[in-house]
Structures are given as C-alpha cells and as structure tokens.
C-alpha positions as CSV (number, residue, x, y, z in Angstrom):
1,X,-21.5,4.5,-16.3
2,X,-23.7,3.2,-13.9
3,X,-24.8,4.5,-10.1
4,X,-23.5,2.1,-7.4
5,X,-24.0,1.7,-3.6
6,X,-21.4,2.2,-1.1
7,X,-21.3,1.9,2.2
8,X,-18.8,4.0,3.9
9,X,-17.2,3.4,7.3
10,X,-15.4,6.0,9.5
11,X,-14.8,8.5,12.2
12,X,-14.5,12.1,12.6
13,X,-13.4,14.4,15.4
14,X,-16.2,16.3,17.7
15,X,-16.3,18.2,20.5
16,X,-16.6,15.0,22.8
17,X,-14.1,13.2,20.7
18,X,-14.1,10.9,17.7
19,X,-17.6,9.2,16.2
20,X,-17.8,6.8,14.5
21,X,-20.4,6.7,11.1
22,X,-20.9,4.7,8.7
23,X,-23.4,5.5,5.8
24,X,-24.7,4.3,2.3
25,X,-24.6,6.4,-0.3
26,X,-24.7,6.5,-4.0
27,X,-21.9,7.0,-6.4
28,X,-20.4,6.1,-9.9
29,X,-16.8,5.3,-8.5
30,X,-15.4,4.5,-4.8
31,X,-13.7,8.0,-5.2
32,X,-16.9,9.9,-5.7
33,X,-18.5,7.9,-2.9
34,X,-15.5,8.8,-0.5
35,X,-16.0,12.8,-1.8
36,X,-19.8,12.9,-1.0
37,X,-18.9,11.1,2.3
38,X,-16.5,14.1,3.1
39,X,-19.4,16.9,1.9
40,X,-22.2,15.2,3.9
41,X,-20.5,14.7,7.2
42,X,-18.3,17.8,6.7
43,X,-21.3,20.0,6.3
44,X,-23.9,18.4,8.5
45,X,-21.6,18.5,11.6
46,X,-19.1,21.5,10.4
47,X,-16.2,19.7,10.6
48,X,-13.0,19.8,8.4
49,X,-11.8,17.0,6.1
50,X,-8.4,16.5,8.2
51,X,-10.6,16.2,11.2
52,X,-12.2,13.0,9.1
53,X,-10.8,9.4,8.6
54,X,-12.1,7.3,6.2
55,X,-11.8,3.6,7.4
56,X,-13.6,1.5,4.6
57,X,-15.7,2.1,1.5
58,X,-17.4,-1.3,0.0
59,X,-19.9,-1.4,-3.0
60,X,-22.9,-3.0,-1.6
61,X,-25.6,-5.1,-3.1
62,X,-28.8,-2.7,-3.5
63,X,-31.0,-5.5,-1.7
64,X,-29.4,-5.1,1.3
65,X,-29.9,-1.3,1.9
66,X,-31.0,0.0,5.2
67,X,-31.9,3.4,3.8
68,X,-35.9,3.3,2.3
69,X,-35.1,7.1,1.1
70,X,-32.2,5.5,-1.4
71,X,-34.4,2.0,-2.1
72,X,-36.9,4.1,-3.4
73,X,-34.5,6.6,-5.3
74,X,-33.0,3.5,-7.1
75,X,-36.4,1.7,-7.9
76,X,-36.9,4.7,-10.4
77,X,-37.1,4.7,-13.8
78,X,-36.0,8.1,-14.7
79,X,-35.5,11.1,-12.5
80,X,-37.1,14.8,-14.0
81,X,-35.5,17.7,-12.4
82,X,-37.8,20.8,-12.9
83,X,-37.0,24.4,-13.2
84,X,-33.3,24.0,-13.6
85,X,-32.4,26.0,-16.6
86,X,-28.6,25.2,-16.1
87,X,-29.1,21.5,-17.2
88,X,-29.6,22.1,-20.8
C-alpha cells in the first residue's frame, strides 16, 4: 500500500447557496480520499454529508501539487509520531 494524491472536485450547500471546492488530499484509495473529503469540509464549515456532492476525484501526479504543506509532507522519509501510546 502506498499514499496517493487526489484532487477532489465538488460543491456543498451554505448559507448563501452552493460552493464549489476542490482540494488535494492524500489517501491509499479514491474511497478514502472521497471519506476525508467529506470529514474536512463537513467539519470545517459544519455542514452535513447530504448537503455535499462529490463531482470528481482524480489521482494526481505529486509534481504538480499546489499545496507546499503536503509537498513537504510527502518529501519525508519517515514520519515519528510522539507521545501516542495507542500506536503500539
């Protein structure tokens, strides 16, 4: 299993109407990539799955990320997660 980039393209339902987004994010499958998509806007703009619509999802090609936050997150060897006993 390997981490991929997807960019996912949609709209969800606001006060003023539908938005549109569209974000890259990072995922081992297209389902997992639509799931986080569904956390991250549903949670940063409290708004209910039905009330988003998923229009595309497409595995990227890491060069051509806009994000430097997940550039750099990919460029890394290994990740070490401190004071997490639930990992063991």
């Amino acid at each position: 299993m390997s981490v991929k980039v997807y960019k996912v393209k949609g709209k969800f339902r606001d006060t003023d109407g539908w938005k549109k987004f569209e974000k890259e994010v990072t995922a081992i499958s297209e389902k997992d990539a639509v799931e986080k998509t569904y956390t991250q806007i549903g949670g940063l703009h409290r708004v209910k799955r039905r009330l988003i619509r998923i229009e595309d999802v497409r595995e990227e090609d890491p060069a051509s990320l806009s994000s430097k936050e997940l550039i750099q997150l990919l460029s890394l060897d290994k990740l070490v997660v401190l004071g997490n006993e639930e990992l063991r």
